[in-house]
Residue, then its C-alpha position, 0 to 999 in steps of 0.5 A: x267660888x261656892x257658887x261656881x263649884x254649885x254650876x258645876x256641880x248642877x252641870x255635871x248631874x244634869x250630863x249623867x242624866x243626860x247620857x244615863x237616858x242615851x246609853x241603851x240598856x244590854x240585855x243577853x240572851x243565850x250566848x248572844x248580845x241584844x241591845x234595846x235601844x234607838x240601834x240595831x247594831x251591837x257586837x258587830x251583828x244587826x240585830x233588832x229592837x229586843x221586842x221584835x227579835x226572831x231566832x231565824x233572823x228572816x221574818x218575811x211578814x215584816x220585810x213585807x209590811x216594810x215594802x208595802x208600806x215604802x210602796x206608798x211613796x212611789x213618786x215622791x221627788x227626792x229631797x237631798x238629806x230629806x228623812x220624811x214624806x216631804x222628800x227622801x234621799x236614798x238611806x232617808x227613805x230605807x231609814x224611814x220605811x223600816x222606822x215604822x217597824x221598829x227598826x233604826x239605820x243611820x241616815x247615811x247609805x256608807x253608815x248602813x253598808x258596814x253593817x250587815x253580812x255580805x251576800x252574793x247578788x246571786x243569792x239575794x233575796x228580798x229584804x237584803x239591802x243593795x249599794x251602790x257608788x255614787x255619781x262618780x264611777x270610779x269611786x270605791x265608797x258607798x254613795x246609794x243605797x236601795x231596798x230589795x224586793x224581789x230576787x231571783x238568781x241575781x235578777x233584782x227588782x229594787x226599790x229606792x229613792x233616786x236623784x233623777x225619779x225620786x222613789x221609784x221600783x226599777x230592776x236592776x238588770x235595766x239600768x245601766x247607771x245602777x249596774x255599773x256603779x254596783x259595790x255590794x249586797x248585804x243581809x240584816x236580820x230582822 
């Protein structure tokens, strides 16, 4: 009986100990909530890593780094689940290109999509994450995800991690398959 209440106790320390180093630390800023942890989402914004937090919400330095450093793994098949350069799916590669930078997404492309602020294809810009339905056309539910690069009064140039091509930069506007199967646009702060 002593020895079982031991183990137990041994375990109970060892769980505290355990989720004392996963439960990120808060810290506040102002009015605003800043969380420093392996997420970049917290009250319901998207908000970077504490170190590299900006007040305009849009540093274009590093959403140009993200691109050209996604821009090295043009041609790279695709890999379902795949999360490094031996092959990506679609949120494995937009999760891994933005992990370089101190950035963390949940490796799912429905995941990233309830994150973010919604934004008007229209009013897209480079950075702003794009979704799309997945094989099935009537589906409703997010099943793609691809990067911004260029944007201009609707007219997308993307970049991503297809089934068919792997990592790829094609316009939106040329593909039939993408264009009909796109749900929504969203903005993160970086």
């Amino acid at each position: 009986m002593h020895r079982k209440i031991k183990i137990e106790y041994i375990l109970n320390l060892l769980f505290v100990a355990i989720m004392a180093t996963l439960i990120p630390k808060v810290h506040s800023h102002g009015d605003k909530i800043y969380m420093k942890s392996d997420s970049i989402y917290v009250a319901e914004k998207i908000i970077p890593p504490a170190d590299t937090l900006t007040r305009a919400g849009y540093n274009e330095a590093v959403i140009d780094s993200v691109i050209n450093f996604g821009k090295k793994f043009l041609g790279l098949r695709y890999k379902s689940r795949g999360y490094s350069p031996q092959g990506f799916d679609c949120s494995g590669y937009v999760s891994y290109i933005f992990g370089k930078f101190g950035y963390s997404f949940p490796h799912s492309s429905a995941a990233m999509a309830t994150y973010g602020e919604k934004v008007d294809i229209k009013n897209a810009r480079k950075g702003d994450f794009i979704y799309f339905k997945g094989r099935s056309s009537k589906s409703s539910h997010v099943g793609h995800v691809a990067l911004i690069i260029e944007a201009d009064s609707g007219k997308v140039t993307m970049m991503h991690s297809s089934c068919i091509n792997g990592v790829i930069i094609e316009k939106l506007n040329n593909s039939h398959y993408f264009k009909s199967r796109y749900l929504m646009c969203k903005r993160y702060q970086f």
